[in-house]
C-alpha positions, 0 to 999 in steps of 0.5 A: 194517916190518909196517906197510909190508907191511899197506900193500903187501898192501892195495895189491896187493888194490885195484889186483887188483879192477878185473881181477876185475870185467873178467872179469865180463864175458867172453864176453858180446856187446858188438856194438852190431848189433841181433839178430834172432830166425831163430826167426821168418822173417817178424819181419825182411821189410821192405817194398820196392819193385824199383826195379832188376833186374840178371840180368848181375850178379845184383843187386836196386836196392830202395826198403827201409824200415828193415833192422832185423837189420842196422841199415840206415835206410829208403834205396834201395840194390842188394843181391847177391841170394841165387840167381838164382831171386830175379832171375827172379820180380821185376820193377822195380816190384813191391812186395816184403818182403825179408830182407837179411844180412851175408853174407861181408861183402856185403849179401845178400838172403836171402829175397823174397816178392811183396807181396801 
């Protein structure tokens, strides 16, 4: 009889472990979303050009290289912009650097310079 519960007991011990190893990783980020860094404002502006300005709906057709921060290729696509003082100092044409984010659910975009 001891040998059947020394056999049980191991057991119990080996099915146990792969739940000790699961918790090794909680609370890490498993997001595959690249980060990027809100130290440094300028790491995530991205080249574009206005190809579109639409004050009534307060949108931005961009000609964008790659969003980086929200894992975006180069494509050109309207984006929401943040306020409509953005709207009012671009033109369609103009060469811009861009910074884009998720915001509640609808990509944003969040900072706008005129390229020099």
């Amino acid at each position: 009889m001891k040998k059947w519960i020394v056999a049980f007991a191991a057991f119990g011990a080996i099915a146990a472990a792969p739940a000790f190893a699961g918790d090794d990783m909680a609370g890490m980020n498993m997001s595959m979303k690249p980060t990027a860094s809100k130290d440094s404002p300028n790491a995530a502006l991205t080249d574009a050009v206005v190809r579109k300005v639409d004050p009534a709906s307060g949108m931005v057709t961009l000609k964008h290289g790659a969003l980086q921060n929200v894992g975006m290729p180069a494509m050109t696509m309207a984006f929401k912009a943040k306020d409509a003082a953005m709207i009012k100092q671009i033109h369609e044409g103009d060469k811009v650097k861009v910074r884009v984010e998720d915001v509640d659910g609808t990509m944003t975009i969040v900072k706008l310079e005129k390229a020099s």
